[in-house]
HTML snippet that shows the backbone in 3Dmol.js (N, CA, C, O; Angstrom):
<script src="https://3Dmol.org/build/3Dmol-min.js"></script>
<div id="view" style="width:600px;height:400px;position:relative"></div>
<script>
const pdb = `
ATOM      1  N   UNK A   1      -6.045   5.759 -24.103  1.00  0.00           N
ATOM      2  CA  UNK A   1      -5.535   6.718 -23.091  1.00  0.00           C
ATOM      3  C   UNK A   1      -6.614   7.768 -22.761  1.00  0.00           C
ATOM      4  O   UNK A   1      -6.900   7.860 -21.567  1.00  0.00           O
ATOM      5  N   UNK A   2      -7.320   8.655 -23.709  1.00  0.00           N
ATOM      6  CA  UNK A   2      -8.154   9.341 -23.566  1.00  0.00           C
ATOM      7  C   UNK A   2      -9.219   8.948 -22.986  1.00  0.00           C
ATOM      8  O   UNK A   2      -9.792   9.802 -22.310  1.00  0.00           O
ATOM      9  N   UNK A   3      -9.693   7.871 -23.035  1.00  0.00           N
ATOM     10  CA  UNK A   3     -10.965   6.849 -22.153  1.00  0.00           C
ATOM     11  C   UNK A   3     -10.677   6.882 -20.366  1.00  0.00           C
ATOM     12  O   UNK A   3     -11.425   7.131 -19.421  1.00  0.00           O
ATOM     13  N   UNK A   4      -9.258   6.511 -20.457  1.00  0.00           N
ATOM     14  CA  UNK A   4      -9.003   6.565 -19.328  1.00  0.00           C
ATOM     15  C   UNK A   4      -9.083   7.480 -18.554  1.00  0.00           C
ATOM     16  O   UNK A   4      -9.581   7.463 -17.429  1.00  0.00           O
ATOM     17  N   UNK A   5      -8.338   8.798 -19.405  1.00  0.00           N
ATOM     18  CA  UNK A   5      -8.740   9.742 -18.622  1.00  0.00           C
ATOM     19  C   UNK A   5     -10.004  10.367 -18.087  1.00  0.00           C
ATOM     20  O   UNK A   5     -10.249  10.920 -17.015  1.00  0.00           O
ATOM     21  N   UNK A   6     -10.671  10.135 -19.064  1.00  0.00           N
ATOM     22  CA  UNK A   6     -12.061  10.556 -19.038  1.00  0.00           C
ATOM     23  C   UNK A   6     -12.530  10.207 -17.638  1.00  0.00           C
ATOM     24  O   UNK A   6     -12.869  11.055 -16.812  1.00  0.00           O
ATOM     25  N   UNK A   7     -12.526   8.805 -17.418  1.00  0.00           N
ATOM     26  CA  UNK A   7     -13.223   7.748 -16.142  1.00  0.00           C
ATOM     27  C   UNK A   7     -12.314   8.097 -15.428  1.00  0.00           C
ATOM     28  O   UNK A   7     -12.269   7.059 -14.768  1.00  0.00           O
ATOM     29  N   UNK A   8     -11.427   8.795 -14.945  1.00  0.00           N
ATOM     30  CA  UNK A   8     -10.638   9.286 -13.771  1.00  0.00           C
ATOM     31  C   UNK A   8     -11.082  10.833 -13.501  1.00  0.00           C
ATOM     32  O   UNK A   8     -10.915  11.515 -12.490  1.00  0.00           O
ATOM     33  N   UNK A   9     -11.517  11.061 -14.373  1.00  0.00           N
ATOM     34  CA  UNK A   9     -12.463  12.657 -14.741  1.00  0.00           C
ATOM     35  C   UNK A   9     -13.721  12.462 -13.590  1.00  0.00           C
ATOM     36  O   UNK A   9     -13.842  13.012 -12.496  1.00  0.00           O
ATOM     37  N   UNK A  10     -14.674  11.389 -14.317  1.00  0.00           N
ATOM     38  CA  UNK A  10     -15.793  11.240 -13.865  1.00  0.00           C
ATOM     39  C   UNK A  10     -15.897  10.929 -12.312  1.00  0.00           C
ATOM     40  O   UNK A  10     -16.748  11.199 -11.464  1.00  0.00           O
ATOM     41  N   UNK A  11     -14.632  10.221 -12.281  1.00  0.00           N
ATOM     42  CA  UNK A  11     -14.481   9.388 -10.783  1.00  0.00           C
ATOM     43  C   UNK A  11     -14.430  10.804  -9.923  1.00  0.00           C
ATOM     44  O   UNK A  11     -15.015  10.929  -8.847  1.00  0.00           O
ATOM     45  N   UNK A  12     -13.810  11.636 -10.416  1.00  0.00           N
ATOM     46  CA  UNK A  12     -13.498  13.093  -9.629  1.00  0.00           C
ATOM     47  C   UNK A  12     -14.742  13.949  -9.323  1.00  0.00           C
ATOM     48  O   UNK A  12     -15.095  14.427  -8.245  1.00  0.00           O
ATOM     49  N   UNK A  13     -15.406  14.037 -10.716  1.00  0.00           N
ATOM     50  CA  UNK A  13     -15.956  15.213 -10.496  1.00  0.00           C
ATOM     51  C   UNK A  13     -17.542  14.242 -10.109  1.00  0.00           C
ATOM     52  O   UNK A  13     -18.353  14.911  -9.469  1.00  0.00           O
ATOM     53  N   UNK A  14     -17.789  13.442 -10.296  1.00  0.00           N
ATOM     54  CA  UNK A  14     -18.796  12.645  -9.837  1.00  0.00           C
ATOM     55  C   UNK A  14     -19.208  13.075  -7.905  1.00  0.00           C
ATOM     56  O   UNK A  14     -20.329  13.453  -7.564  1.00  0.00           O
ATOM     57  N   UNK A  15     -18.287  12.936  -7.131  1.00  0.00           N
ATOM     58  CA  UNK A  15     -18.366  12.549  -5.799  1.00  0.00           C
ATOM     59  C   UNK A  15     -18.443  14.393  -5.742  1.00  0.00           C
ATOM     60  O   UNK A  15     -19.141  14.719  -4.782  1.00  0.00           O
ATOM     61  N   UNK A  16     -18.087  15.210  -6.257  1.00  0.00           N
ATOM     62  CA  UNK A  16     -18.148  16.519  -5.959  1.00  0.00           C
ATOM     63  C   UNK A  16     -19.408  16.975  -6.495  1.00  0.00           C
ATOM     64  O   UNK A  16     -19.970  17.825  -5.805  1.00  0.00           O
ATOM     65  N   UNK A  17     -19.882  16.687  -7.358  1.00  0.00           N
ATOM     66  CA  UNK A  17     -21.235  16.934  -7.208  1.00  0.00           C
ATOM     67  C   UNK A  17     -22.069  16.473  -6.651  1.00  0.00           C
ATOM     68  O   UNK A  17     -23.164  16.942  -6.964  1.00  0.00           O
ATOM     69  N   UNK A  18     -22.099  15.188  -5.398  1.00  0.00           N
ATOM     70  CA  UNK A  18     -23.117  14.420  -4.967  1.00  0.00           C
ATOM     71  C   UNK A  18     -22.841  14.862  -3.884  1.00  0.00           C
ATOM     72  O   UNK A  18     -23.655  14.540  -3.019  1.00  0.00           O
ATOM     73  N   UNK A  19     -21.555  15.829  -3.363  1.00  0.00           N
ATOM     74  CA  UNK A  19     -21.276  16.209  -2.009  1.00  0.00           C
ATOM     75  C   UNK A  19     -22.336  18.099  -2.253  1.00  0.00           C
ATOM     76  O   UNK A  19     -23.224  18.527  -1.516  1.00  0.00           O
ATOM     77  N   UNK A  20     -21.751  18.766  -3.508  1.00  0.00           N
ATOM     78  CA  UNK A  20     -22.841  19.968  -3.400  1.00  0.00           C
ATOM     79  C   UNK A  20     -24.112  19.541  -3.476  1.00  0.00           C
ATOM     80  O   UNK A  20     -24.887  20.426  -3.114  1.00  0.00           O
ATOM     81  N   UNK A  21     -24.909  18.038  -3.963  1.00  0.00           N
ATOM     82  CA  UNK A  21     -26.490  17.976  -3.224  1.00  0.00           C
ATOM     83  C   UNK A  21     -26.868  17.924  -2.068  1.00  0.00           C
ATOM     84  O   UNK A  21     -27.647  18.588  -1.384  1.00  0.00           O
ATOM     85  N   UNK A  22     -26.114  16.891  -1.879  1.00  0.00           N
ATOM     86  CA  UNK A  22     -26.308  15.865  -0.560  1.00  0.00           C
ATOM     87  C   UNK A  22     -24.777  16.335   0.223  1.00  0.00           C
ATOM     88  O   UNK A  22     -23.618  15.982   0.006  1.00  0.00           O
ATOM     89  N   UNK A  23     -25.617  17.664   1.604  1.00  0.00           N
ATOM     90  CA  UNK A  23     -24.537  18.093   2.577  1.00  0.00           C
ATOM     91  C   UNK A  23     -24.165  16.917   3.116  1.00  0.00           C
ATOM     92  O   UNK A  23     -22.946  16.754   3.149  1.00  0.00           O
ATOM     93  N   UNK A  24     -25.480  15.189   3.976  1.00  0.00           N
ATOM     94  CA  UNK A  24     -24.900  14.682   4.417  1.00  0.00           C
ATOM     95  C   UNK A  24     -24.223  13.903   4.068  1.00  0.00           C
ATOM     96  O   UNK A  24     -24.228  13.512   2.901  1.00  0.00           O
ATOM     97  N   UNK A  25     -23.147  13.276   5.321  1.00  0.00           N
ATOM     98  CA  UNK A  25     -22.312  12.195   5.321  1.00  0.00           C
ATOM     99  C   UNK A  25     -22.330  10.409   4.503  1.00  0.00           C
ATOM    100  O   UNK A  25     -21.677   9.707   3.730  1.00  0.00           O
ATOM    101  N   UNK A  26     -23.684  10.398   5.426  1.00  0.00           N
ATOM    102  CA  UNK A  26     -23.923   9.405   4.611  1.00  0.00           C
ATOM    103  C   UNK A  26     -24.117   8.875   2.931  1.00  0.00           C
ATOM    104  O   UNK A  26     -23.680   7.913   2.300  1.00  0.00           O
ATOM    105  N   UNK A  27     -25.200  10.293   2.519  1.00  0.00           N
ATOM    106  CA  UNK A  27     -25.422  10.354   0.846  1.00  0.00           C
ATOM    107  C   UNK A  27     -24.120  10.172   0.126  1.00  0.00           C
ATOM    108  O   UNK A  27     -23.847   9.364  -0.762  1.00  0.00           O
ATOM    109  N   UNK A  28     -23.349  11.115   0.707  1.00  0.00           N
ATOM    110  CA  UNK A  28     -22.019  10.836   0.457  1.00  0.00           C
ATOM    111  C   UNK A  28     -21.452  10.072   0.069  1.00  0.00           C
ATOM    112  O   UNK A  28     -21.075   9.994  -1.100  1.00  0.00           O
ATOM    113  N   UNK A  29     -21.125   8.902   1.390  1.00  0.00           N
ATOM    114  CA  UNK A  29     -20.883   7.402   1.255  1.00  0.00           C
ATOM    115  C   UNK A  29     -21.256   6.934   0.281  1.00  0.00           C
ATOM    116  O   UNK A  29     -20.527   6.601  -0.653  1.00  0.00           O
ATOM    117  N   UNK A  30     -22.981   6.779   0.342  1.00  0.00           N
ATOM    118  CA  UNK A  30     -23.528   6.330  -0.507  1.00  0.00           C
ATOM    119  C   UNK A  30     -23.323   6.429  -2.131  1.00  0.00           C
ATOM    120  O   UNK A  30     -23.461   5.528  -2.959  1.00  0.00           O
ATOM    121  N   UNK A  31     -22.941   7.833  -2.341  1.00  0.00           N
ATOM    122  CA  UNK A  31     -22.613   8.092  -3.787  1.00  0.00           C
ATOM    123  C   UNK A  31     -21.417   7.633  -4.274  1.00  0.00           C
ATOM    124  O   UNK A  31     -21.247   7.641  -5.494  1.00  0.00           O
ATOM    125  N   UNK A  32     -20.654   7.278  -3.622  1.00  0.00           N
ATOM    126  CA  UNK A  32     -19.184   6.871  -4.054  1.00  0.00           C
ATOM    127  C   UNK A  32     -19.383   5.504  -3.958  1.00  0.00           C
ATOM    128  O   UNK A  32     -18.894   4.928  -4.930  1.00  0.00           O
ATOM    129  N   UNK A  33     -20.010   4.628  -3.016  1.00  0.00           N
ATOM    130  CA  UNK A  33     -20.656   3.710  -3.358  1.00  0.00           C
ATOM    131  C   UNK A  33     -20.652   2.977  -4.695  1.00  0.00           C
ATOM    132  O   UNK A  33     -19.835   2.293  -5.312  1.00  0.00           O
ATOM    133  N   UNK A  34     -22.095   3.469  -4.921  1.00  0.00           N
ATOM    134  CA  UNK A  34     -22.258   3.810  -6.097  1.00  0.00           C
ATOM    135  C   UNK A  34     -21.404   3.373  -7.487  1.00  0.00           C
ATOM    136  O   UNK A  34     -21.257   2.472  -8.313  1.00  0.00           O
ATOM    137  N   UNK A  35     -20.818   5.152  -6.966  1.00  0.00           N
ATOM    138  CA  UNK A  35     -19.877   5.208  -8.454  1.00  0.00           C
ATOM    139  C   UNK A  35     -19.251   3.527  -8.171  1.00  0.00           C
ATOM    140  O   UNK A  35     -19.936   2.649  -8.696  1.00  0.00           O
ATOM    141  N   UNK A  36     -18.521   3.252  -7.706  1.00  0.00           N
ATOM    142  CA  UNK A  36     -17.906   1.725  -7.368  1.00  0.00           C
ATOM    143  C   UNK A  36     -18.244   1.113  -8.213  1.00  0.00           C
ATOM    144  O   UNK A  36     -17.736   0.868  -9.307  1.00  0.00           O
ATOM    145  N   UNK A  37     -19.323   0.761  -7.655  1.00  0.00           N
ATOM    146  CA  UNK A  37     -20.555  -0.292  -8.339  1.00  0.00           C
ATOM    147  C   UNK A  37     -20.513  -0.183  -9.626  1.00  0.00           C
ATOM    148  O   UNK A  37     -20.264  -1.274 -10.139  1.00  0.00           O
ATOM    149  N   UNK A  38     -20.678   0.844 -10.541  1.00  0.00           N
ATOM    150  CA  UNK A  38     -21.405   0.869 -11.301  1.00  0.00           C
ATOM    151  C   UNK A  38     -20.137   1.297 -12.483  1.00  0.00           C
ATOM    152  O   UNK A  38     -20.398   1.781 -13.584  1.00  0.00           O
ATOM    153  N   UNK A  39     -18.621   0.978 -11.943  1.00  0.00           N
ATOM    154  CA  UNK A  39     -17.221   0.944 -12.663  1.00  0.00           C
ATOM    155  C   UNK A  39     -17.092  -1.028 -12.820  1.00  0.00           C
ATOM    156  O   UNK A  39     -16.716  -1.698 -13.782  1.00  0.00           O
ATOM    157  N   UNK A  40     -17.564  -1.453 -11.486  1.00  0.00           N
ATOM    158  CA  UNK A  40     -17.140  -2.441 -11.371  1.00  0.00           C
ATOM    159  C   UNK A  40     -18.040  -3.207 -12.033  1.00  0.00           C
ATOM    160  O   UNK A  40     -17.503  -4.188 -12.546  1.00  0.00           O
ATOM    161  N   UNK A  41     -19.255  -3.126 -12.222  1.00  0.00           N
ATOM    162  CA  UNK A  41     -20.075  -3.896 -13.503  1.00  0.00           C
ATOM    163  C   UNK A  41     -20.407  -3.777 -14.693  1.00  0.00           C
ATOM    164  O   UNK A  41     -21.050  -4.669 -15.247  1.00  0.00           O
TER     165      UNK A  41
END
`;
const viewer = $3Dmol.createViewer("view");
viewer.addModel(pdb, "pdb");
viewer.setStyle({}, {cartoon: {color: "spectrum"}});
viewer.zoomTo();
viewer.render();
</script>
């Protein structure tokens, strides 16, 4: 349970920090992307 939460943590606060680097849109995209990817392998 605690694992889980954790990776629903990360999933959160992940995309909020790649939005305070990267103002644009795209990086954005790109970072959530990403995170995707890198849950899904």
């Amino acid at each position: 349970m605690r694992t889980r939460i954790n990776f629903l943590l990360l999933t959160f606060l992940i995309p909020f920090v790649l939005n305070a680097e990267g103002t644009r849109f795209g990086e954005r995209r790109r970072g959530v992307y990403a995170i995707f990817y890198t849950f899904h392998y």
